[in-house]
MARVEXTI-563730 format. One record per atom (N, C-alpha, C, O): residue number from 0; chain; atom name; x, y, z. Coordinates in steps of 0.1 Angstrom, whole numbers, m for minus. Atoms other than C-alpha are relative to their C-alpha. Example, Ala and Ser with C-alpha at 12.3 -4.5 7.8 and 13.67 -1.06 7.14 Angstrom:
BEGIN
+------+--------+--------+-------+-------+-------+
: firo : drenfi : drenti :  east : north :    up :
+------+--------+--------+-------+-------+-------+
:    0 :      A :      N :     9 :   m12 :     0 :
:    0 :      A :     CA :   123 :   m45 :    78 :
:    0 :      A :      C :     9 :    12 :     0 :
:    0 :      A :      O :    19 :    12 :     7 :
:    1 :      A :      N :    m9 :   m11 :     0 :
:    1 :      A :     CA :   137 :   m11 :    71 :
:    1 :      A :      C :    m8 :    11 :     8 :
:    1 :      A :      O :    m3 :    22 :     9 :
+------+--------+--------+-------+-------+-------+
//
This chain:
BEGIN
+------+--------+--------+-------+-------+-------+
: firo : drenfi : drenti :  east : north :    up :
+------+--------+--------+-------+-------+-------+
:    0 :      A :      N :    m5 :    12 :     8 :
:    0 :      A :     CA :   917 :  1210 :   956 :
:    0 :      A :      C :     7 :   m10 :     9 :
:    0 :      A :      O :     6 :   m22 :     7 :
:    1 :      A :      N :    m7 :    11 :    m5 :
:    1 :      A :     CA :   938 :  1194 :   982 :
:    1 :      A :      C :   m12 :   m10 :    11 :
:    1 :      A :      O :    m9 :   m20 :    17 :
:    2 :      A :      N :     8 :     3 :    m9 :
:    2 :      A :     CA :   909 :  1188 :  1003 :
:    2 :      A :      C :   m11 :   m13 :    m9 :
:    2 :      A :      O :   m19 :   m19 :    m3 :
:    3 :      A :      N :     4 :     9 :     9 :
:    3 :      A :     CA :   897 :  1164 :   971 :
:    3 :      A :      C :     9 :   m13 :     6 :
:    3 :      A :      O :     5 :   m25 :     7 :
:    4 :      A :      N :   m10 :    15 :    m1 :
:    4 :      A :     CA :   926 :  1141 :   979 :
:    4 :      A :      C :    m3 :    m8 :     7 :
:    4 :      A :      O :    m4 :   m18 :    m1 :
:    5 :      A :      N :     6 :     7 :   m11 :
:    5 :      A :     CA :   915 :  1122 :  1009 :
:    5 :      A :      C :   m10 :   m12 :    m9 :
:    5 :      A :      O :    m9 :   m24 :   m11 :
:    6 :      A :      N :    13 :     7 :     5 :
:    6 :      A :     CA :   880 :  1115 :   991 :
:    6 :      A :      C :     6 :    m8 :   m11 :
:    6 :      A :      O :     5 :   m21 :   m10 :
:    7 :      A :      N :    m4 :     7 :    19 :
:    7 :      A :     CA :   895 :  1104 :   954 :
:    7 :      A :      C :     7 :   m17 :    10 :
:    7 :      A :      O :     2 :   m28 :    11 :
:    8 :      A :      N :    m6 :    10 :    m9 :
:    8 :      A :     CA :   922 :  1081 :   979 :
:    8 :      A :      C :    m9 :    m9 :     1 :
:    8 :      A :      O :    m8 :   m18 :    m8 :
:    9 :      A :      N :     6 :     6 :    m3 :
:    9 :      A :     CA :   893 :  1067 :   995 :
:    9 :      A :      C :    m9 :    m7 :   m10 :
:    9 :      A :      O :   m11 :   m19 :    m8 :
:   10 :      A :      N :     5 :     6 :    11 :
:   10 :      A :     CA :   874 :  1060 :   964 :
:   10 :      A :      C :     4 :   m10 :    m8 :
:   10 :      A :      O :    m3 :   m20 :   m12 :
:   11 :      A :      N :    m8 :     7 :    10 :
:   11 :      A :     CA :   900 :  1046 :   945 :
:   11 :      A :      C :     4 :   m18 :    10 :
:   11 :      A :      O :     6 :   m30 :     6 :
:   12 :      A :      N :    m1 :    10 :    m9 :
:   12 :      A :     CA :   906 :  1024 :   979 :
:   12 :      A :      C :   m15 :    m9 :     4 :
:   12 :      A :      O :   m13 :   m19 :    11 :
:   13 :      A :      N :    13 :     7 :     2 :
:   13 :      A :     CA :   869 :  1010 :   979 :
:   13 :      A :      C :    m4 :    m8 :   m10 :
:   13 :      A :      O :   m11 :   m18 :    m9 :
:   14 :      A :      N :     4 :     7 :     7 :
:   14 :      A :     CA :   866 :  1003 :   947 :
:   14 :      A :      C :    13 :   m16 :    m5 :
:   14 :      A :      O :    11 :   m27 :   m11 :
:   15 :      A :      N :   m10 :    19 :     0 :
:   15 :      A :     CA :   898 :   974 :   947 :
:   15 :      A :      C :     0 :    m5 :    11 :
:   15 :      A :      O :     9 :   m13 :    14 :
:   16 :      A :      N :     2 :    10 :   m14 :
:   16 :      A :     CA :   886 :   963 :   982 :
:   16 :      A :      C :    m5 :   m11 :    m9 :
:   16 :      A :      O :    m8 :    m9 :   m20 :
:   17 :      A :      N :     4 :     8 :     6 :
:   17 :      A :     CA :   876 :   929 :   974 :
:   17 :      A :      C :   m17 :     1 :     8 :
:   17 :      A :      O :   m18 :    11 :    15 :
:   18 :      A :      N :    12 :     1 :    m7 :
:   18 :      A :     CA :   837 :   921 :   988 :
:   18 :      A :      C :     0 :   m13 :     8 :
:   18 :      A :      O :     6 :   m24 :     5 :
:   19 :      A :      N :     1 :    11 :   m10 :
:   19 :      A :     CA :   828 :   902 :  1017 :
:   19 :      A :      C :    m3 :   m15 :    m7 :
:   19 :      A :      O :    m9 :   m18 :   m17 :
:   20 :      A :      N :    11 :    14 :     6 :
:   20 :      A :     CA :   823 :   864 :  1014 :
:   20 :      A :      C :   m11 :     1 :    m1 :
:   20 :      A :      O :   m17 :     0 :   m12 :
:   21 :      A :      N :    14 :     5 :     0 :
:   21 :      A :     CA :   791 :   862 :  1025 :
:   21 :      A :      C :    m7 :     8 :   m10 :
:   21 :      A :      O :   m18 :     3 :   m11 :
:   22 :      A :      N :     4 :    m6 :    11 :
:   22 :      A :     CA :   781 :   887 :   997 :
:   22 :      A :      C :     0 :    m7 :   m12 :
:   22 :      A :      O :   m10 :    m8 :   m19 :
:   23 :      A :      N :    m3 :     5 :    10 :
:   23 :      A :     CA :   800 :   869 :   972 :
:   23 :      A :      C :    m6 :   m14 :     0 :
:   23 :      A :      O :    m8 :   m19 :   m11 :
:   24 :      A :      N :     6 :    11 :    m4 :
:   24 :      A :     CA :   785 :   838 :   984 :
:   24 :      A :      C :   m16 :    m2 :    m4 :
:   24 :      A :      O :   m20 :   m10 :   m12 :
:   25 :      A :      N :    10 :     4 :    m1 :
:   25 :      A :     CA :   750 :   843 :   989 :
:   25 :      A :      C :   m10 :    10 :   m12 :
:   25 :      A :      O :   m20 :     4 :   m16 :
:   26 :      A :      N :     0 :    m8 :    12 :
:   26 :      A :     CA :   741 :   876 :   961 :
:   26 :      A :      C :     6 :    m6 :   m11 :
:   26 :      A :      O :    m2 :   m11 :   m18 :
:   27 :      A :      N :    m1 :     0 :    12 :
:   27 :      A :     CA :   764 :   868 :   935 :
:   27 :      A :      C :     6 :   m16 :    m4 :
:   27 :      A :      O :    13 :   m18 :   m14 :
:   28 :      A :      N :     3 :    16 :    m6 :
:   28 :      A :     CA :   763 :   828 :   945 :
:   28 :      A :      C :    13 :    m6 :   m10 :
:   28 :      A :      O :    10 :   m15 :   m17 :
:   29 :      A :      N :   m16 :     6 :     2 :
:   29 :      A :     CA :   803 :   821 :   933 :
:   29 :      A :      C :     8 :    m3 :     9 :
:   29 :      A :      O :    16 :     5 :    12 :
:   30 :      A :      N :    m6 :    m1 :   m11 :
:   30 :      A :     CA :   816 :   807 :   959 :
:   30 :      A :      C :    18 :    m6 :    m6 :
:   30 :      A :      O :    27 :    m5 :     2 :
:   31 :      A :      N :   m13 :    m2 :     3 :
:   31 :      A :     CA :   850 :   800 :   941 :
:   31 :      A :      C :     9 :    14 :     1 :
:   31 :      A :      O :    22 :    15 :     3 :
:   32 :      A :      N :    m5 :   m15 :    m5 :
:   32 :      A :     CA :   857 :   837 :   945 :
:   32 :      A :      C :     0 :     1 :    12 :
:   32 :      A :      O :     9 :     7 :    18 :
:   33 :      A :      N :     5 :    m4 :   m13 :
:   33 :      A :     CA :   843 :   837 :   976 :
:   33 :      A :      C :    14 :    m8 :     8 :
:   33 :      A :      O :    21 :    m4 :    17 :
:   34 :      A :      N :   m10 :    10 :    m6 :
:   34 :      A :     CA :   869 :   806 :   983 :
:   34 :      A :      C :    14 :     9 :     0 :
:   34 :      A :      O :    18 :    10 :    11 :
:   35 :      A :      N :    m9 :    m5 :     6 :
:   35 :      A :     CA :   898 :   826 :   968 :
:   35 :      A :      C :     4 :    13 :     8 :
:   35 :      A :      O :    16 :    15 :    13 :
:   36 :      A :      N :    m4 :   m11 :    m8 :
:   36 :      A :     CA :   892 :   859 :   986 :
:   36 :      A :      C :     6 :    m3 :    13 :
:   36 :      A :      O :    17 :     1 :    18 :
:   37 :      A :      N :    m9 :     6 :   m10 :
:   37 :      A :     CA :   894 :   841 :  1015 :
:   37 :      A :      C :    10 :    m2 :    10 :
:   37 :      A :      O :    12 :     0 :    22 :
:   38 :      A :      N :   m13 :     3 :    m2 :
:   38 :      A :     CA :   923 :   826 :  1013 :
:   38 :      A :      C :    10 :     8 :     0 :
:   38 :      A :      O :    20 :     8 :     8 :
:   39 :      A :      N :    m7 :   m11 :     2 :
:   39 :      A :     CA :   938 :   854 :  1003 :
:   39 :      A :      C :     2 :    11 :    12 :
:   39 :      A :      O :    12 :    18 :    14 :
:   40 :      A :      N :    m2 :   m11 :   m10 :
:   40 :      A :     CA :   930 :   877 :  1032 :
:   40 :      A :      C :     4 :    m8 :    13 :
:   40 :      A :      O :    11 :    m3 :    21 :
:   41 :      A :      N :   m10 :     7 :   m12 :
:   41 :      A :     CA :   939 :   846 :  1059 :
:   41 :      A :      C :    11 :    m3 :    m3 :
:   41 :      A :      O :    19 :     0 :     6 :
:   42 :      A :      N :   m15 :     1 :     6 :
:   42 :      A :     CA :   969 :   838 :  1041 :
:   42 :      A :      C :    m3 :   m18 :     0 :
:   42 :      A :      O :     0 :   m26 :     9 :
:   43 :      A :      N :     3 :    19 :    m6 :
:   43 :      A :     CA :   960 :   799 :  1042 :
:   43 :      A :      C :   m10 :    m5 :   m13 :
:   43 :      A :      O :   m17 :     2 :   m20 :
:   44 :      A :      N :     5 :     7 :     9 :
:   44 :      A :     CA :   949 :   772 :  1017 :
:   44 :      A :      C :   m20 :    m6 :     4 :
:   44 :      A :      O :   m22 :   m15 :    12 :
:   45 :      A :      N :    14 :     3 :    m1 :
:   45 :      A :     CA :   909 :   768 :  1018 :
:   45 :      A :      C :    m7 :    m3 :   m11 :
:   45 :      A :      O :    m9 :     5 :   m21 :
:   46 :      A :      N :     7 :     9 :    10 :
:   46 :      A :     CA :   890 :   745 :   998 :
:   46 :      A :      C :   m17 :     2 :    m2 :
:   46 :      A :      O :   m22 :    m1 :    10 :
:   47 :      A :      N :    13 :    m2 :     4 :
:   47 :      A :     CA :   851 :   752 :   984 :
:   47 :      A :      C :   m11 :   m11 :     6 :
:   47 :      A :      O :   m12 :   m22 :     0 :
:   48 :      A :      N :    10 :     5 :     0 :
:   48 :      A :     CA :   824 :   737 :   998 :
:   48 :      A :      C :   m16 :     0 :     0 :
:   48 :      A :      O :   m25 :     5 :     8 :
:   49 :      A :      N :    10 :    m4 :    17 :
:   49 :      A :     CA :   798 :   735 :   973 :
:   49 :      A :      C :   m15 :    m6 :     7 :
:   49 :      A :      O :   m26 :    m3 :     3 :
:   50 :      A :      N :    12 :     1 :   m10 :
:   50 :      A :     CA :   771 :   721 :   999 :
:   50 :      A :      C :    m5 :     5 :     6 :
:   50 :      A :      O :   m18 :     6 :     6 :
:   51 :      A :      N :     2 :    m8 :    m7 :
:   51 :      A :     CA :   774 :   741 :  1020 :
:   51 :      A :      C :    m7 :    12 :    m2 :
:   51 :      A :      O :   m16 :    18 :     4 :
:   52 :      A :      N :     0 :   m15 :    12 :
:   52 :      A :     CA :   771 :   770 :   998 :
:   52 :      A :      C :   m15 :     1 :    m7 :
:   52 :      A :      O :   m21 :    12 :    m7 :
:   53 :      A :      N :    12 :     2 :     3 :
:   53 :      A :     CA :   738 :   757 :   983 :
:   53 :      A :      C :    m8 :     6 :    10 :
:   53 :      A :      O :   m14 :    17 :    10 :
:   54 :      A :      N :     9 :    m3 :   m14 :
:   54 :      A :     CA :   722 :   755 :  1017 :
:   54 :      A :      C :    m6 :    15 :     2 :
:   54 :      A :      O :   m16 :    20 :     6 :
:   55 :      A :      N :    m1 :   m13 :   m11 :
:   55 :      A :     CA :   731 :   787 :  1026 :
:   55 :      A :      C :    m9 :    11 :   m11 :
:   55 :      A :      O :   m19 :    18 :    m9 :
:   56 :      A :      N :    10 :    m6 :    15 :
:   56 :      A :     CA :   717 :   801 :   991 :
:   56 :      A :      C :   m13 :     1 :    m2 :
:   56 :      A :      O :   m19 :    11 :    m6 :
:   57 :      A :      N :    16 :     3 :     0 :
:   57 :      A :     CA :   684 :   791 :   992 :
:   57 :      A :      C :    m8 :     0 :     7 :
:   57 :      A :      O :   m19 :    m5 :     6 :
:   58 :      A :      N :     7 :    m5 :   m15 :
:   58 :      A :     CA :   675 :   802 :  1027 :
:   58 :      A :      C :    m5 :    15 :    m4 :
:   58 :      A :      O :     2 :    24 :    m9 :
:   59 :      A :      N :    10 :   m10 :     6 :
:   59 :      A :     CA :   648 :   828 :  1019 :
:   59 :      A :      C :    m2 :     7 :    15 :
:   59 :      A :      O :   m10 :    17 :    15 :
:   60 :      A :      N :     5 :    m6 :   m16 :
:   60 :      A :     CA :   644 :   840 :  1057 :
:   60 :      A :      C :     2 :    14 :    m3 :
:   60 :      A :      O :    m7 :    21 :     1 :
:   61 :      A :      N :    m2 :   m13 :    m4 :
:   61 :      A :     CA :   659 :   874 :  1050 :
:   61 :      A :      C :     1 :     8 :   m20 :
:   61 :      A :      O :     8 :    16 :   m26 :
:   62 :      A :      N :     4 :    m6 :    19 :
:   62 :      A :     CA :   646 :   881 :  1009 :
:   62 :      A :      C :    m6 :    10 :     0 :
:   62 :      A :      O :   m12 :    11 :   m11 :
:   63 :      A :      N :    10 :   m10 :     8 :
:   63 :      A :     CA :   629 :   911 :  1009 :
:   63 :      A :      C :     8 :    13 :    m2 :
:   63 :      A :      O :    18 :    17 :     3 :
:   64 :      A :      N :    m9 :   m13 :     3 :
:   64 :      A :     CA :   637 :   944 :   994 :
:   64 :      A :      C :    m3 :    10 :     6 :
:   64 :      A :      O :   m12 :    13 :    14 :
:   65 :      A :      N :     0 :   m11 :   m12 :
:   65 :      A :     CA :   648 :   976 :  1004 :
:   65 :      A :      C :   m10 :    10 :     3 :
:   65 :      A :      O :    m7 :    19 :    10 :
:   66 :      A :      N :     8 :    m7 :     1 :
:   66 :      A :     CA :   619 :   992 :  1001 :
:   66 :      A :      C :   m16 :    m8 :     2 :
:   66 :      A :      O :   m26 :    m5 :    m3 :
:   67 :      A :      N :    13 :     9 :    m3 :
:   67 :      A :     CA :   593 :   966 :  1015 :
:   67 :      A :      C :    m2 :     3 :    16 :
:   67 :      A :      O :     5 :     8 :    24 :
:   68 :      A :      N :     8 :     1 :    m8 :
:   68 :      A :     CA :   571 :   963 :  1042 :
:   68 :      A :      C :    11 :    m8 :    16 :
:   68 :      A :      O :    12 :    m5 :    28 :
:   69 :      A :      N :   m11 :     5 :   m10 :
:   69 :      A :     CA :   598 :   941 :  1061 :
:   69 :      A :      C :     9 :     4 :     6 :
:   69 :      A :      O :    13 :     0 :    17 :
:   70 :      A :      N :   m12 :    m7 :    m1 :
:   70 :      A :     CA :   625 :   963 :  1059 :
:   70 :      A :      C :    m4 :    10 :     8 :
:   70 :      A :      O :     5 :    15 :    15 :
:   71 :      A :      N :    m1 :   m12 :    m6 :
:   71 :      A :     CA :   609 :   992 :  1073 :
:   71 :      A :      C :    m3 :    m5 :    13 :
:   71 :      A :      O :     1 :     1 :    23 :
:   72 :      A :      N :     2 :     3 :   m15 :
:   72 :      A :     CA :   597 :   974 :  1102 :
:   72 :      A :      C :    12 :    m8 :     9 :
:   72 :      A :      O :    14 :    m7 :    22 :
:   73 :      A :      N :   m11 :     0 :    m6 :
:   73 :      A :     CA :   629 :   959 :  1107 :
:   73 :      A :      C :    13 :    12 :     5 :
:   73 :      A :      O :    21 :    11 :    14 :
:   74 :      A :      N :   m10 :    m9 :     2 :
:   74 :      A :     CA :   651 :   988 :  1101 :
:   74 :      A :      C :    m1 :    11 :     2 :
:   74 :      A :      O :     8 :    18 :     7 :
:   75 :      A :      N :     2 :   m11 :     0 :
:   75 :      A :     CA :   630 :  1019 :  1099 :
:   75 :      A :      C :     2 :    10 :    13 :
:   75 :      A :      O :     8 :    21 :    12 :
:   76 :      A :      N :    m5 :    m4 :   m19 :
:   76 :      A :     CA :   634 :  1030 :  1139 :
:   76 :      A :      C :    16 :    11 :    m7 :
:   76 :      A :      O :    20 :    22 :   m10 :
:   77 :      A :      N :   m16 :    m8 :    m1 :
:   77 :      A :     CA :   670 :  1032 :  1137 :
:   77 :      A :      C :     2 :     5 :   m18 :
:   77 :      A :      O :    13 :     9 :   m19 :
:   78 :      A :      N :    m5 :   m11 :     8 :
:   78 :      A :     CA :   671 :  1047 :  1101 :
:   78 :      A :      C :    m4 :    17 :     5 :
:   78 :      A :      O :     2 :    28 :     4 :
:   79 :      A :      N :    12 :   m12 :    m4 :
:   79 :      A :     CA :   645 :  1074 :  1113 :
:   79 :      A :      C :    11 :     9 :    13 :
:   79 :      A :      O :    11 :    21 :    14 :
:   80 :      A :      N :    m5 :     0 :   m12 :
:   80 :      A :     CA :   667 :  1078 :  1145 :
:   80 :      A :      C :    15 :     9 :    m6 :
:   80 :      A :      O :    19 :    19 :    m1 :
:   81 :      A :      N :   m18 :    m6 :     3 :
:   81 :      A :     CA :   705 :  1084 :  1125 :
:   81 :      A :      C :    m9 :     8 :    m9 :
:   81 :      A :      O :    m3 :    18 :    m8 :
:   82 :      A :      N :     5 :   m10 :    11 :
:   82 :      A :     CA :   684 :  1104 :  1099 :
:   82 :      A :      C :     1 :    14 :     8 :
:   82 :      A :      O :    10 :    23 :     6 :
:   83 :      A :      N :     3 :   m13 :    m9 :
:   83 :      A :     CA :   672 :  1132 :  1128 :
:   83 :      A :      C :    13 :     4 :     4 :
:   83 :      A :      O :    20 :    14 :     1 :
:   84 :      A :      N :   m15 :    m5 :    m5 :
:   84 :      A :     CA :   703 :  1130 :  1143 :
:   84 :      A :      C :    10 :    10 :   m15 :
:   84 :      A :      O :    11 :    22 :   m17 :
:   85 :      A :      N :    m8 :    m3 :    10 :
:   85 :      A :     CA :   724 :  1135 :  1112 :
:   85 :      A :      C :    m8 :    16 :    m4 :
:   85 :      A :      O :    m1 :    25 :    m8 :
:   86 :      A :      N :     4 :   m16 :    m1 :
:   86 :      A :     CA :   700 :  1169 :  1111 :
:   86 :      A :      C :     0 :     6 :     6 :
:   86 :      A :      O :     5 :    18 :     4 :
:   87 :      A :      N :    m7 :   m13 :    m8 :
:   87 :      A :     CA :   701 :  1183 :  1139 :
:   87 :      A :      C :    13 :     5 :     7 :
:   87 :      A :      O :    15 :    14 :    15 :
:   88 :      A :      N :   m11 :     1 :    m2 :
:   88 :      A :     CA :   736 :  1176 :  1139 :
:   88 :      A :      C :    10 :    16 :    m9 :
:   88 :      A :      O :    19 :    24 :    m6 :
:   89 :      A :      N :    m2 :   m11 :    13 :
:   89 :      A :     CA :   739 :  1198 :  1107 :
:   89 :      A :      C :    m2 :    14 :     1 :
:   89 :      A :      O :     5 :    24 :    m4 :
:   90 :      A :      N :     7 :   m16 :    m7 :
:   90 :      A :     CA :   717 :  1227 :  1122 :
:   90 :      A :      C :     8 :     6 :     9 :
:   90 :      A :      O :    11 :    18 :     7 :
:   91 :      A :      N :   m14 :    m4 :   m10 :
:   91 :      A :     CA :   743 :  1229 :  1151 :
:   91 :      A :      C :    11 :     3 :    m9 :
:   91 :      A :      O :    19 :    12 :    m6 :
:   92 :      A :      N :   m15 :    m7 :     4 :
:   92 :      A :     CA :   770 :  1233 :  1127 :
:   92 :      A :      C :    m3 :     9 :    m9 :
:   92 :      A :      O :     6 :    16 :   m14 :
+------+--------+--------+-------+-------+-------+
//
């Protein structure tokens, strides 16, 4: 049971982390939040800009999902790589 504590801690501390800007930015495309967090984590007055924000929104360079043709050729290596590891890591212990 006490060995639960840690994890629950941690959980409960992830889920009122706030999320990155560029998440809240370019995913869930609010950048008043995004402005807000911000400010909040530099401690400093920071004002929205809503141009900016577009731009950055409608840049399609890196759209594909996690389960596409793109992704594996970008990523697959090194998932393939921490995957093995993380087994024969396991087998040793």
């Amino acid at each position: 049971m006490f060995g639960a504590i840690p994890a629950v801690l941690t959980y409960y501390w992830r889920v009122k982390m706030s999320e990155t800007a560029r998440y809240t930015t370019l995913v869930v495309k609010n950048s008043k939040q995004e402005t807000q967090d911000m400010a909040r984590v530099l401690q400093v007055e920071i004002e929205a800009e809503e141009q900016k924000v577009e731009k950055i929104a409608h840049d399609t360079r890196n759209s594909f999902g996690f389960f596409s043709k793109e992704f594996a050729l970008r990523h697959g290596l090194q998932l393939l790589r921490t995957t093995s590891t993380w087994f024969l890591l396991d087998i040793t212990f």
